[in-house]
N, C-alpha and C positions, 0 to 999 in steps of 0.2 A: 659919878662917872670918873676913872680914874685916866690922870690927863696922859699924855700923849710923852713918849719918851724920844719921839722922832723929832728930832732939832730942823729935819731939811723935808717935811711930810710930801711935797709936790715930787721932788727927785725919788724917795721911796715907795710911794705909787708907780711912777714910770717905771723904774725897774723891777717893781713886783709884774709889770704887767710886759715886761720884755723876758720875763721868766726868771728870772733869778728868785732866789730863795729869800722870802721873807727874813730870815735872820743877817743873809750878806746883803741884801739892802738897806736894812735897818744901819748896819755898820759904814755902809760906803756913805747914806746919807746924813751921818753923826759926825761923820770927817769935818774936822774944820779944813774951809779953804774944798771942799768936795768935788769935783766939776770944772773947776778953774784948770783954765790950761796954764800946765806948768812946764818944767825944763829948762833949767840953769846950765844944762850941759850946751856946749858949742856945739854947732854941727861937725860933722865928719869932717869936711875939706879943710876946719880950720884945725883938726888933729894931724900930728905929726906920723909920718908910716909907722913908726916902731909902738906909737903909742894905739893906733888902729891894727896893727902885728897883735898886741897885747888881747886886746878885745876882742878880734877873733880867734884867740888861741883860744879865752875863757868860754868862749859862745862854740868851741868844738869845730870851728870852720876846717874841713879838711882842705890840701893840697894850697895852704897858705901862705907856707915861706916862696911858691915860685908867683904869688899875686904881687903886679905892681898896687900901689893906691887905691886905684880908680877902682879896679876888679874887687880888694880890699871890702871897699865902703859899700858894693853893690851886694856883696854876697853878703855884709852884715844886715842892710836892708832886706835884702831878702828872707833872711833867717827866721 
């Protein structure tokens, strides 16, 4: 019987059976570190307007240069 190439077999399961494709399961459950909640990035409030300016300019946010902050950070949540 030839063994099993899947490092994370329980998480590969569940996602074969939430429908994903056997082959992007196979890869999501090979991840090291797979499932773990991650995000090194600061939240929004603690980025500065130009630099939340920035990041919705790349994420196509229209009518951005008249948003304060607040408006900003809602319409990147949103996105």
């Amino acid at each position: 019987m030839a063994k099993s190439r899947i490092k994370n077999v329980e998480q590969y399961e569940a996602l074969v059976e939430k429908g994903y494709s056997k082959e992007k399961s196979a890869r999501i459950a090979n991840t090291p570190d797979a499932g773990k909640k991650g995000g090194k990035a600061k939240p929004y409030e603690e980025w500065t307007k130009a630099e939340i300016y920035e990041q919705a300019k790349k994420v196509g946010i229209e009518g951005r240069s008249k948003m304060k902050k607040n408006e900003l950070i809602k319409a990147l949540r949103n996105n």
